[in-house]
TORKOLSE-359064 format. One record per residue (C-alpha): residue in three letters; residue number from 0; x, z, y. Coordinates in Angstrom, 1 decimal. Layout:
% residues N
numi aa->ALA&i->NUM&xx->X&zz->Z&yy->Y .
...
END
This chain:
% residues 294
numi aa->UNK&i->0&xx->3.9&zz->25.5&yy->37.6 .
numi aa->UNK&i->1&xx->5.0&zz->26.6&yy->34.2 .
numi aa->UNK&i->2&xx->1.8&zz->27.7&yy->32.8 .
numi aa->UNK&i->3&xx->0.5&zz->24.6&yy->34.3 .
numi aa->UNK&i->4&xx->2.7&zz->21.9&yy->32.1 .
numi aa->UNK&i->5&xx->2.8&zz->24.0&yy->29.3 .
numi aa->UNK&i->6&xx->-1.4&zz->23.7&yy->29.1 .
numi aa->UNK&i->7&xx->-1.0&zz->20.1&yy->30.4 .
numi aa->UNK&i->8&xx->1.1&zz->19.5&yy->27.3 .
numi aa->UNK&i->9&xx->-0.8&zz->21.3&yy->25.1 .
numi aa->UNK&i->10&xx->-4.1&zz->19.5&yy->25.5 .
numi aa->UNK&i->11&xx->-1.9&zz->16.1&yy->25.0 .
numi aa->UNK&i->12&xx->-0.6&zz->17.7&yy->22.3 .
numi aa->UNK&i->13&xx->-4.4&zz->18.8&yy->20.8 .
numi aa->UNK&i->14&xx->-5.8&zz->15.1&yy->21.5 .
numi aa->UNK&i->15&xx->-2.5&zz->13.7&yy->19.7 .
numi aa->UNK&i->16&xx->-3.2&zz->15.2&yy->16.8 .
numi aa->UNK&i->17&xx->-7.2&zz->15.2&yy->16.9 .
numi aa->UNK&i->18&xx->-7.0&zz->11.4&yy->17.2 .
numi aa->UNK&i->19&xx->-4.2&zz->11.0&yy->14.3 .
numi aa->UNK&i->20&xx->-6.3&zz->13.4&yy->11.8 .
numi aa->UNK&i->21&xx->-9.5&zz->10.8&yy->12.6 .
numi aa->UNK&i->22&xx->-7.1&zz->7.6&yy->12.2 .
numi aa->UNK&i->23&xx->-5.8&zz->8.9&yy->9.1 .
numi aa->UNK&i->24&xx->-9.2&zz->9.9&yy->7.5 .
numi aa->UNK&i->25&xx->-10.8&zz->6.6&yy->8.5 .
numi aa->UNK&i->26&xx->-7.8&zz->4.6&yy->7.1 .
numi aa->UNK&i->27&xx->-8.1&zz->7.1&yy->3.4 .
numi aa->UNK&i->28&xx->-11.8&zz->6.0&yy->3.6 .
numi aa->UNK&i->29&xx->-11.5&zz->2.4&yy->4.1 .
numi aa->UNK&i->30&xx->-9.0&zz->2.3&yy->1.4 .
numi aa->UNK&i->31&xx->-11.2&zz->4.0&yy->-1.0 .
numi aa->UNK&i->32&xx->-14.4&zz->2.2&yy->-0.1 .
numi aa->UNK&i->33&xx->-12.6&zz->-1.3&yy->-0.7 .
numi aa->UNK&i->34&xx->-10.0&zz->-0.3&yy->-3.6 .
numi aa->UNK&i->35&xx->-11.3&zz->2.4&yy->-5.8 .
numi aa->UNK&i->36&xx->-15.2&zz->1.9&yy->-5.3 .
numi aa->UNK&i->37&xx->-16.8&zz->0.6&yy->-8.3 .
numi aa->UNK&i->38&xx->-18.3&zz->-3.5&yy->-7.9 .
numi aa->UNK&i->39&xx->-21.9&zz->-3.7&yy->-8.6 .
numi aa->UNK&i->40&xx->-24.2&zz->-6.3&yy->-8.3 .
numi aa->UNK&i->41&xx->-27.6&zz->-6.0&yy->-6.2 .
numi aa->UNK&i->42&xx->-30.8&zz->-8.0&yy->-6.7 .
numi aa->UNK&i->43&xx->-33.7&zz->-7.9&yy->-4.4 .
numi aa->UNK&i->44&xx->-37.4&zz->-9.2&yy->-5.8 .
numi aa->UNK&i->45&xx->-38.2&zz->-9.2&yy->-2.2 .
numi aa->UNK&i->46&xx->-42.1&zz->-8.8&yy->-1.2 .
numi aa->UNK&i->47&xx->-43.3&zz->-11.9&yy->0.4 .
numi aa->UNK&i->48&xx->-46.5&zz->-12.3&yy->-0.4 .
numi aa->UNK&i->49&xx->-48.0&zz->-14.9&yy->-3.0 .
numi aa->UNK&i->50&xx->-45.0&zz->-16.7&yy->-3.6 .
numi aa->UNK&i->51&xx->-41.3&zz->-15.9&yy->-4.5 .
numi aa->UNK&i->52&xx->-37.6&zz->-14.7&yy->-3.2 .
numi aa->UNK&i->53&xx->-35.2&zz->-13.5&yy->-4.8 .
numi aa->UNK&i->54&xx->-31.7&zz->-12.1&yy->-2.6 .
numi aa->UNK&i->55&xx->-28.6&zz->-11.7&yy->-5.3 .
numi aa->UNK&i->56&xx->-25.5&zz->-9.9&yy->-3.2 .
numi aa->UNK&i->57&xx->-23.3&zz->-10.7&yy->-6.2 .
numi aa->UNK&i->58&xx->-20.4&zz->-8.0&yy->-7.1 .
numi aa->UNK&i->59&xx->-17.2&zz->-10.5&yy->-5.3 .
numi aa->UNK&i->60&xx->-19.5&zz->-10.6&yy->-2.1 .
numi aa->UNK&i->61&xx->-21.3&zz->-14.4&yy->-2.5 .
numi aa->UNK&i->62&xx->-24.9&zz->-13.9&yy->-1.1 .
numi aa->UNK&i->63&xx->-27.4&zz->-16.1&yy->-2.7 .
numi aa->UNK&i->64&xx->-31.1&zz->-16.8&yy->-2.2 .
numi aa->UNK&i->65&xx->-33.9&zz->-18.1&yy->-4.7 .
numi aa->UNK&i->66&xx->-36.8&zz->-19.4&yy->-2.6 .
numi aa->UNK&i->67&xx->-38.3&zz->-18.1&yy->0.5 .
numi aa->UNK&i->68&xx->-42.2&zz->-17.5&yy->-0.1 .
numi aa->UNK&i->69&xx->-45.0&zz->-18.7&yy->1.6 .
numi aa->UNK&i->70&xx->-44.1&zz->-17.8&yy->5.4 .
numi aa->UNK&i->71&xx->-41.7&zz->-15.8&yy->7.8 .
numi aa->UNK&i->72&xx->-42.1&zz->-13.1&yy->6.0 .
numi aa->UNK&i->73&xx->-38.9&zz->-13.6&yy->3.9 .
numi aa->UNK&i->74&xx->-37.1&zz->-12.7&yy->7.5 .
numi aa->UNK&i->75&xx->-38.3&zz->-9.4&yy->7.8 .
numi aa->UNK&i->76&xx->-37.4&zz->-8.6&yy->4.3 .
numi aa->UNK&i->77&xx->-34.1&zz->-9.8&yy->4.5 .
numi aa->UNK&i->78&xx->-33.4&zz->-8.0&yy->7.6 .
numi aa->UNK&i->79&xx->-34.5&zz->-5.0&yy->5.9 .
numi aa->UNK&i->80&xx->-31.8&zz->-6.0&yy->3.0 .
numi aa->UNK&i->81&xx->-29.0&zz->-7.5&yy->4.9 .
numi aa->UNK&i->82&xx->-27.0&zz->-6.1&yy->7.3 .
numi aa->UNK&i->83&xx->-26.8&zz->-7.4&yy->10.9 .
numi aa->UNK&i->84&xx->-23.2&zz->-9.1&yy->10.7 .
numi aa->UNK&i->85&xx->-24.5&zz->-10.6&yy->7.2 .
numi aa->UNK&i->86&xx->-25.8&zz->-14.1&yy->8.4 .
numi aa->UNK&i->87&xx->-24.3&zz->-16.4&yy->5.7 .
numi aa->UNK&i->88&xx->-25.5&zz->-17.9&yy->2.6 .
numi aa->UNK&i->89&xx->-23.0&zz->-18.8&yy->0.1 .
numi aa->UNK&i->90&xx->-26.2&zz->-20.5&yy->-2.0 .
numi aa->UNK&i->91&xx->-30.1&zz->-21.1&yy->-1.5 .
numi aa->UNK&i->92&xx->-31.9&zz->-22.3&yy->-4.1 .
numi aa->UNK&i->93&xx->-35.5&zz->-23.9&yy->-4.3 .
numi aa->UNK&i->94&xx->-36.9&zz->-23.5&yy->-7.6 .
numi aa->UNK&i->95&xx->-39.2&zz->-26.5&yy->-6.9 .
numi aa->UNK&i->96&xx->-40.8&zz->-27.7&yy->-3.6 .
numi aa->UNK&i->97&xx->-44.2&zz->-26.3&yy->-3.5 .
numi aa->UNK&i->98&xx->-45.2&zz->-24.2&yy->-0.4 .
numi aa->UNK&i->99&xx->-44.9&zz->-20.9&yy->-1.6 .
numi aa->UNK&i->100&xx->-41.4&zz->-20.9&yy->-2.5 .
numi aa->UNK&i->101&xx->-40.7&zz->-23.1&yy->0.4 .
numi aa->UNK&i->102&xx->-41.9&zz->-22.6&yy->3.7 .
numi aa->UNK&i->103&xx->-39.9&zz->-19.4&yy->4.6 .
numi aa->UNK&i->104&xx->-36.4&zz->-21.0&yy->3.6 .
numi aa->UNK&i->105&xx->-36.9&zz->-23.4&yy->6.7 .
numi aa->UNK&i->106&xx->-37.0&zz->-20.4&yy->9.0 .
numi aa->UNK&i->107&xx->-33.8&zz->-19.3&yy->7.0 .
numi aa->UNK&i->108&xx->-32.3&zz->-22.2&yy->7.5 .
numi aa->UNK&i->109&xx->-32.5&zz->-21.7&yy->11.2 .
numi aa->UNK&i->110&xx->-31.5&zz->-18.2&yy->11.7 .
numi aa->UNK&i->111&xx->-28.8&zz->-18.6&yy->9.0 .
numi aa->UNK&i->112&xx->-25.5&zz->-20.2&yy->8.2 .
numi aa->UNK&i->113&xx->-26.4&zz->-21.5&yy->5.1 .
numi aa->UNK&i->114&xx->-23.3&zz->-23.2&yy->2.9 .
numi aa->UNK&i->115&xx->-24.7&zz->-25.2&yy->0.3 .
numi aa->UNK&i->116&xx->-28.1&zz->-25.9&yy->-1.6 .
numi aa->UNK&i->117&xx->-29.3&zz->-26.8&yy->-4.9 .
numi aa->UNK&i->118&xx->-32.3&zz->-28.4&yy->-5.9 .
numi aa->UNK&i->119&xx->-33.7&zz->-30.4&yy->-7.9 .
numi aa->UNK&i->120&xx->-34.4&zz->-33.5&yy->-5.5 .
numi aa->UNK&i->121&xx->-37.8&zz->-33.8&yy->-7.7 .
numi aa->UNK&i->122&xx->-39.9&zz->-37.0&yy->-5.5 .
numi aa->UNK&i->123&xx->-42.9&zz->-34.6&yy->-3.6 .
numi aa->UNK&i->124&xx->-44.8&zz->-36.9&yy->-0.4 .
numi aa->UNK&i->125&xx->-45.2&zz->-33.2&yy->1.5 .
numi aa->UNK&i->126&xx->-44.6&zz->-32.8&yy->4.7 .
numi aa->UNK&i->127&xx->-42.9&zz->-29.1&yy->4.5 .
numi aa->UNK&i->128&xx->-40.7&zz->-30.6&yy->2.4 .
numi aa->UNK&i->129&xx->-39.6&zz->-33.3&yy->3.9 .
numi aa->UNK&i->130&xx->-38.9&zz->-31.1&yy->7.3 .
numi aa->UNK&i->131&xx->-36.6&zz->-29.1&yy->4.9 .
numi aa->UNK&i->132&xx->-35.0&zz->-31.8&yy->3.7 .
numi aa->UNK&i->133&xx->-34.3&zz->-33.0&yy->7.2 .
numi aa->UNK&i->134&xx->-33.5&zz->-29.9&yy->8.8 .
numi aa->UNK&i->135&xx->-30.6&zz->-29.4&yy->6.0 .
numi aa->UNK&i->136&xx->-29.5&zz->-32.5&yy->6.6 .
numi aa->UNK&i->137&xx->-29.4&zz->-32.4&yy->10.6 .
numi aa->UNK&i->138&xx->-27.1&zz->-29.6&yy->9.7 .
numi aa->UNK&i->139&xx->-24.6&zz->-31.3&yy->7.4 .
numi aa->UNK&i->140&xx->-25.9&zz->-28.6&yy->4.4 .
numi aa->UNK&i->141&xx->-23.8&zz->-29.7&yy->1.0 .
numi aa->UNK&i->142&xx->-26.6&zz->-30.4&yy->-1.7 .
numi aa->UNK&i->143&xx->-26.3&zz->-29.7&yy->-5.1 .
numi aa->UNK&i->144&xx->-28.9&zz->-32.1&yy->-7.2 .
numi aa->UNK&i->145&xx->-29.1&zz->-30.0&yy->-10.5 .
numi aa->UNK&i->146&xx->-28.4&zz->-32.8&yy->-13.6 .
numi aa->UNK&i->147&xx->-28.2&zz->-30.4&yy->-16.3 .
numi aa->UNK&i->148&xx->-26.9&zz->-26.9&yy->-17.5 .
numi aa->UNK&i->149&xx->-23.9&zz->-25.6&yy->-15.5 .
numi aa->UNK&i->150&xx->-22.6&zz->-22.1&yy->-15.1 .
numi aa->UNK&i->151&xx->-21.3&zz->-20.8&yy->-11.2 .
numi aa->UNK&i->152&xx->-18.6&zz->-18.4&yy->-11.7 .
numi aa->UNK&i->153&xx->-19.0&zz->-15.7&yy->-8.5 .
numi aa->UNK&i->154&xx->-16.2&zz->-13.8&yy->-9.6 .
numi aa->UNK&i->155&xx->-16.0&zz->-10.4&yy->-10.9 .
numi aa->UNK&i->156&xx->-16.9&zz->-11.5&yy->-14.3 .
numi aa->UNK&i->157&xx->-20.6&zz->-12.2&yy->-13.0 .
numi aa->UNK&i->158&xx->-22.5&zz->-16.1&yy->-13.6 .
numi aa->UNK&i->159&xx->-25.0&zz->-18.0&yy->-12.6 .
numi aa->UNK&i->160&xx->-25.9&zz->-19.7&yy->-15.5 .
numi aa->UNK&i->161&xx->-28.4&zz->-23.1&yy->-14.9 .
numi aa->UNK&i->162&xx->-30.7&zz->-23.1&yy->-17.8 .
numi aa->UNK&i->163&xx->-33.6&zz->-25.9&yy->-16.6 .
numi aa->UNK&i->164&xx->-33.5&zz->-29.1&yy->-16.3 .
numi aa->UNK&i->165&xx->-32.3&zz->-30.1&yy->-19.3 .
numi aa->UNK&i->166&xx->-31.3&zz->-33.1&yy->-17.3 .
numi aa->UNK&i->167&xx->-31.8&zz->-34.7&yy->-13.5 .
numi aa->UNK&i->168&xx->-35.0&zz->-35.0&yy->-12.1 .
numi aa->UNK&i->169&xx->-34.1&zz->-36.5&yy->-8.8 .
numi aa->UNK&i->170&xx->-36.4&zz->-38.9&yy->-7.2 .
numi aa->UNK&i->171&xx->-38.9&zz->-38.1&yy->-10.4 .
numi aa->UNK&i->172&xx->-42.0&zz->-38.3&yy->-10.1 .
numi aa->UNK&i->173&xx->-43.9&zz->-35.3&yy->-12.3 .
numi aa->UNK&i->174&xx->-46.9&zz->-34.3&yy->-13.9 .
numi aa->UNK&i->175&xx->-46.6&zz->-30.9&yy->-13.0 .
numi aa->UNK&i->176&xx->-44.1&zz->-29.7&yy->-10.1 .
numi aa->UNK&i->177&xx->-44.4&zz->-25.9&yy->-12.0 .
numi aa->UNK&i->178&xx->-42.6&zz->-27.6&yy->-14.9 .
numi aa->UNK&i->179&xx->-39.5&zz->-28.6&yy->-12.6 .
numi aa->UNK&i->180&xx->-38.4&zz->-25.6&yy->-11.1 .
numi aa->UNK&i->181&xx->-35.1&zz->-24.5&yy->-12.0 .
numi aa->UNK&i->182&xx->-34.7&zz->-22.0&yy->-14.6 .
numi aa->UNK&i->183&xx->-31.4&zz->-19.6&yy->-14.1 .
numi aa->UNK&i->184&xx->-30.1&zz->-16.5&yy->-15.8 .
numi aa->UNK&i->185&xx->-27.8&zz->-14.2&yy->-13.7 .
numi aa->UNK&i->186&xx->-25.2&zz->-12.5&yy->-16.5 .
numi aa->UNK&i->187&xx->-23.2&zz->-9.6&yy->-14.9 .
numi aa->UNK&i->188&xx->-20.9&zz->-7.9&yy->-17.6 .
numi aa->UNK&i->189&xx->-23.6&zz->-6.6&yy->-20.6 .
numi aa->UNK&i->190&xx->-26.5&zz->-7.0&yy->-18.2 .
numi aa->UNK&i->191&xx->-29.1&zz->-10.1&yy->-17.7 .
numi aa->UNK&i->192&xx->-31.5&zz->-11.5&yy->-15.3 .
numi aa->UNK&i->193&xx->-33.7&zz->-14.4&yy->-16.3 .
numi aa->UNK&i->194&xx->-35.7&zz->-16.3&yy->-13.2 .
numi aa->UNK&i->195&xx->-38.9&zz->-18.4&yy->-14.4 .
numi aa->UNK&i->196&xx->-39.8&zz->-20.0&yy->-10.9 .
numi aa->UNK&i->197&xx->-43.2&zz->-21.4&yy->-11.9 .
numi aa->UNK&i->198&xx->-42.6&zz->-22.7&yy->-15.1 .
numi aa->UNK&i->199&xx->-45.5&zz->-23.0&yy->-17.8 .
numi aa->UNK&i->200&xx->-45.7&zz->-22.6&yy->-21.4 .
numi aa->UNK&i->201&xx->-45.1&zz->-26.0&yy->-21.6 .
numi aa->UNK&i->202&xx->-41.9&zz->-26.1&yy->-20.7 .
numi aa->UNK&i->203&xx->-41.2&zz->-22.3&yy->-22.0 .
numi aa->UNK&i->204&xx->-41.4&zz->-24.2&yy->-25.6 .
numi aa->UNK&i->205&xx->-38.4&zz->-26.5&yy->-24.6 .
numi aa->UNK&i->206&xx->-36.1&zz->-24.0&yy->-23.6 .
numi aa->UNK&i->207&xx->-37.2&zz->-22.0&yy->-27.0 .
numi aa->UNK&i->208&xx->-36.8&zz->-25.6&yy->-28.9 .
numi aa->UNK&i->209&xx->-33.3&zz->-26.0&yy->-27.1 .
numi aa->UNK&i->210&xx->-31.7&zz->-22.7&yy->-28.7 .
numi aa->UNK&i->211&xx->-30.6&zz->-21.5&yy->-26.0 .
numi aa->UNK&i->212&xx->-29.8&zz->-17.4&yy->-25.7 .
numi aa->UNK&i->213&xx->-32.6&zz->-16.3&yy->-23.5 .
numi aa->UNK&i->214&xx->-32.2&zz->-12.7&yy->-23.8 .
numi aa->UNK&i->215&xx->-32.3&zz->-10.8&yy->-20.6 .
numi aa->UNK&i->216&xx->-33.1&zz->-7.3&yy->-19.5 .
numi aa->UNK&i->217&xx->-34.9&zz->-8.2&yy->-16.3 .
numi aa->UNK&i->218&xx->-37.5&zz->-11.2&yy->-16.3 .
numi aa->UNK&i->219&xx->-38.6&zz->-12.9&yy->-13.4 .
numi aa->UNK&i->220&xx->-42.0&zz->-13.7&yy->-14.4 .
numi aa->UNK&i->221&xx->-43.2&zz->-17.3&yy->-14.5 .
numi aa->UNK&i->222&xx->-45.8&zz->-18.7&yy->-11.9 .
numi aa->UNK&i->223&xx->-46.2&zz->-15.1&yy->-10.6 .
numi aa->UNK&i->224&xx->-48.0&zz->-13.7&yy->-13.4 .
numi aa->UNK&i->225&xx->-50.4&zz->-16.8&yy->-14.2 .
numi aa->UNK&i->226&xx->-52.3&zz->-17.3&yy->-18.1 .
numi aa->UNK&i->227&xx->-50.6&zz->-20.4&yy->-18.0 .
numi aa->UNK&i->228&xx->-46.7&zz->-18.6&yy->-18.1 .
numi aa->UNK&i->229&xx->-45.6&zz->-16.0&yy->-20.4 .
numi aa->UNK&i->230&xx->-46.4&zz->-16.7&yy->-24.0 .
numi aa->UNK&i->231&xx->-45.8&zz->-13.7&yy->-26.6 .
numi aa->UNK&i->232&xx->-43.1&zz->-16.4&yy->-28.4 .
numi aa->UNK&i->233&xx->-41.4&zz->-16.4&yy->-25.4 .
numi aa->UNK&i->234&xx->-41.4&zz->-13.0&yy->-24.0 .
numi aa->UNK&i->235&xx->-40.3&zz->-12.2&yy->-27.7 .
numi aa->UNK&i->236&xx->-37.3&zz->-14.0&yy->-27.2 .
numi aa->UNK&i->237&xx->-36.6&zz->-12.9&yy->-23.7 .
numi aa->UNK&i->238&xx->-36.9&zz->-9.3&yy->-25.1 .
numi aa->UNK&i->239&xx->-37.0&zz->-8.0&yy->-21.2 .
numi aa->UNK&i->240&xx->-37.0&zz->-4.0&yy->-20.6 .
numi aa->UNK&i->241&xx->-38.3&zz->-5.3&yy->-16.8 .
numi aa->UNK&i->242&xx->-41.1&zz->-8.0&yy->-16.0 .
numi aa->UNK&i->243&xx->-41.4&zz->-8.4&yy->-12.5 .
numi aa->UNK&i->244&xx->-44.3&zz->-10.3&yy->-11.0 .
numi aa->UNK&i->245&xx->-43.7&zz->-11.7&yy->-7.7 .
numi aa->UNK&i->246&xx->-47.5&zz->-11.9&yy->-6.4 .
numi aa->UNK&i->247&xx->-49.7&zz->-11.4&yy->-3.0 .
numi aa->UNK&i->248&xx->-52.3&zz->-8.9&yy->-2.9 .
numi aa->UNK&i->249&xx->-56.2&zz->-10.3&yy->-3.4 .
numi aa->UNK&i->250&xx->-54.7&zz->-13.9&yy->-3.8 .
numi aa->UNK&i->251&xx->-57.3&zz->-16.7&yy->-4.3 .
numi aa->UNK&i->252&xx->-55.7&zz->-17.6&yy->-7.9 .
numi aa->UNK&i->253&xx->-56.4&zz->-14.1&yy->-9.7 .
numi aa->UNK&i->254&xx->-52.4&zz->-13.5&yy->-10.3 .
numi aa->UNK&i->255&xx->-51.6&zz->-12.0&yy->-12.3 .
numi aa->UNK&i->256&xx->-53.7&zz->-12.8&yy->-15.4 .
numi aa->UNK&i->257&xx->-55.2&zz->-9.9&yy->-17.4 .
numi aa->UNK&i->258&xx->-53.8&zz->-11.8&yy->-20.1 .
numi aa->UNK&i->259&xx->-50.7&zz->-11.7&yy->-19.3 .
numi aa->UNK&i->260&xx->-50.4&zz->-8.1&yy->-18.4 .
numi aa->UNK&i->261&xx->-52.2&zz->-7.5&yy->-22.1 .
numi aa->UNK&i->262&xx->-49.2&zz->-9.3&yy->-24.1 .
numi aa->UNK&i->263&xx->-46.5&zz->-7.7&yy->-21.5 .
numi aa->UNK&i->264&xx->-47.9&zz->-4.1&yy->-22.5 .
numi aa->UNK&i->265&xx->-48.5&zz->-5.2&yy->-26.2 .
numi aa->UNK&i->266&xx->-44.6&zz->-5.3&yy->-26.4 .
numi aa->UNK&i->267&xx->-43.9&zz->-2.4&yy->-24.2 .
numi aa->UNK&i->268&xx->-42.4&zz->-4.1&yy->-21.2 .
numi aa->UNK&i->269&xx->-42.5&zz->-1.9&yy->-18.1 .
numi aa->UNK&i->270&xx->-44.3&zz->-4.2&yy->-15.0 .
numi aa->UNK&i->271&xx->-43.3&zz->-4.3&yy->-11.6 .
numi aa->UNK&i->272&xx->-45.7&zz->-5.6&yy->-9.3 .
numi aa->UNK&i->273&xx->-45.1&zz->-6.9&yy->-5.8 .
numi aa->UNK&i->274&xx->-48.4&zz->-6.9&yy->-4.4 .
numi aa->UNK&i->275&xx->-48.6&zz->-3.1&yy->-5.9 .
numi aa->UNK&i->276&xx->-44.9&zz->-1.6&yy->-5.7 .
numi aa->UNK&i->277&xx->-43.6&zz->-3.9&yy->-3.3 .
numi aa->UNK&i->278&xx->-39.9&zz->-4.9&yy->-3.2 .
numi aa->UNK&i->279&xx->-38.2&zz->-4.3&yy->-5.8 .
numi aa->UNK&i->280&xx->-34.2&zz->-3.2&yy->-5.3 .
numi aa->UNK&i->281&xx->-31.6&zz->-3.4&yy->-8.7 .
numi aa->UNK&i->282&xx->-28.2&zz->-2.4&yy->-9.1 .
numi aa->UNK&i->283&xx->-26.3&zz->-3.2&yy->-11.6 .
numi aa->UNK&i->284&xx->-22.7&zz->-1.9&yy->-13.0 .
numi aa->UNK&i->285&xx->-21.0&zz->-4.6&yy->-15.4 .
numi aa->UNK&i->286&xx->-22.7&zz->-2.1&yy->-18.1 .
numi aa->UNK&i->287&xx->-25.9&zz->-0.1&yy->-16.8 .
numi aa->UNK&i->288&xx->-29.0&zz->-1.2&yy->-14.4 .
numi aa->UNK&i->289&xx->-30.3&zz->0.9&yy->-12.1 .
numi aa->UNK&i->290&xx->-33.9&zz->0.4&yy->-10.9 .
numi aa->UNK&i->291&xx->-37.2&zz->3.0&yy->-9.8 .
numi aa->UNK&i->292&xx->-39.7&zz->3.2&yy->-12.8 .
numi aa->UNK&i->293&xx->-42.3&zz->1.4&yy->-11.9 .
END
C-alpha cells in the first residue's frame, strides 16, 4: 500500500514538473521571439507569370500587396508566403488596371479580408475591371484614389512613400494606361525599394524632371523588362544594386528586351529574373538586405 502511494505520487510528481519545465520554456521562448528578436522587413517579387506582385510583410506586421498578375496563380504563391492564419490585407494596390496586374487580385479579394485599396481610379471600359471594382464595393472595401505624393507610415520607422501621380488621375482618360500606374518607393531604415509598375520612359523623365530622390537599392523594373522602360538616365539615378524583372517564360512580347539587359549590365546591376530564378524572397534589417545572388 505504501509502495503503492509513494510511486502513485511520484509519477504525479514527475508529470508536475515535466509539464512546468515545458510551460516555462515555451513562455522564455515566446518572450524572446516577440521582445528581443530583431524587426525586419520581408518582400516577396512573387512568380506569377507575365505580369506583376509584389507581397511587403512590413517590420510592425501590416501586410500589403502590389498587383496580382495575370491569373490565380498569385494564390498559390501567397500560400507558399503566408501562413495559414494570415488572411488579411492591411493594403492592395493596383499599379494600373491592365490584366496582368489585375486579374489575380479578384480571386484575392475573395479568399481574403482585404482592408483598404488604392488606385488610381484611371477611366478603363474593361470588363475585369469593372468586376473588381464591383466586387470591392459589394464588400464595403475603403478606396484610396491616389491625388498626389503621400507617405504611409507602417511603423517601425519603415514608409511607403507615393512617388506617381504627380496629381489625380481619376475618371481620366489616358494615352497610355503604362504611364498611370503608381510609382512607390518602400524606405526601411538605410535601405530602399523602388516599384516601376509599367511605367515608360516617358513618364521616367518626369519623375527625373520633378527632383525627386529616386535612389533605391532594389528596383522593380518597369513594364517587366520592356525597350520602352529603363533608360540609362534613369537607372543612373536609381543607382539599384538589384533589378528585378517580373516576366513570364516565352511570353508573346519578347520581355525582357536585350536592350535593356545590355544597359542593366553596362552599369553592373545584378538581374533577377522571374521567368528564370523564380520568386524572389528579401529581408531587410533597418541597415542590411539580405537576398540569394542571382
Amino acid at each position: 500500500m505504501i509502495t503503492s502511494f509513494i510511486i502513485k505520487h511520484h509519477r504525479r510528481f514527475r508529470r508536475f514538473w515535466v509539464a512546468t519545465i515545458f510551460l516555462t520554456a515555451g513562455t522564455l521562448i515566446f518572450l524572446w521571439t516577440s521582445n528581443s528578436a530583431p524587426s525586419r522587413l520581408e518582400v516577396d517579387f512573387l512568380d506569377v507569370g507575365q505580369g506583376d506582385s509584389i507581397l511587403i510583410k512590413a517590420p510592425a506586421g501590416e501586410k500589403i500587396l502590389i498587383d496580382g498578375g495575370p491569373d490565380n496563380k498569385v494564390l498559390e504563391e501567397l500560400g507558399a508566403h503566408l501562413s495559414w492564419r494570415d488572411k488579411t490585407f492591411d493594403l492592395v494596390i493596383l499599379t494600373h488596371p491592365h490584366a496582368d496586374h489585375l486579374t489575380g487580385l479578384i480571386e484575392v479579394l475573395k479568399r481574403y479580408q482585404v482592408k483598404k485599396i488604392m488606385l488610381t481610379g484611371v477611366a478603363y471600359d474593361d470588363q475585369t475591371y469593372r468586376h473588381f471594382l464591383d466586387l470591392a464595393r459589394q464588400q464595403k472595401i475603403p478606396e484610396i484614389i491616389v491625388s498626389g505624393p503621400k507617405s504611409l507610415d507602417l511603423g517601425d520607422n519603415c514608409y511607403l512613400k507615393i512617388l506617381y501621380p504627380f496629381s489625380s488621375l481619376e475618371n481620366t482618360q489616358v494615352k497610355k494606361l503604362n504611364n498611370s500606374s503608381i510609382v512607390s518607393q518602400l524606405i526601411y531604415g538605410r535601405n530602399k525599394f523602388l516599384f516601376m509598375g509599367d511605367t515608360e520612359v516617358e513618364n521616367e523623365k518626369k519623375l527625373l524632371a520633378a527632383n525627386i530622390d529616386l535612389k533605391s537599392d532594389v528596383l522593380k523594373v518597369g513594364h517587366h523588362g520592356s525597350a520602352t522602360a529603363s533608360s540609362e538616365e534613369f537607372l543612373q539615378k536609381v543607382s539599384p544594386q538589384l533589378a528585378v524583372i517580373e516576366v513570364g517564360a516565352g511570353n508573346k512580347f519578347g520581355h525582357p528586351a536585350p536592350s535593356t539587359l545590355d544597359r542593366l549590365r553596362q552599369l553592373n546591376i545584378k538581374i533577377w529574373r522571374t521567368d528564370l530564378d523564380k520568386t524572389l524572397e528579401i529581408y531587410a534589417s533597418q541597415d542590411k538586405i539580405y537576398y540569394k545572388n542571382p
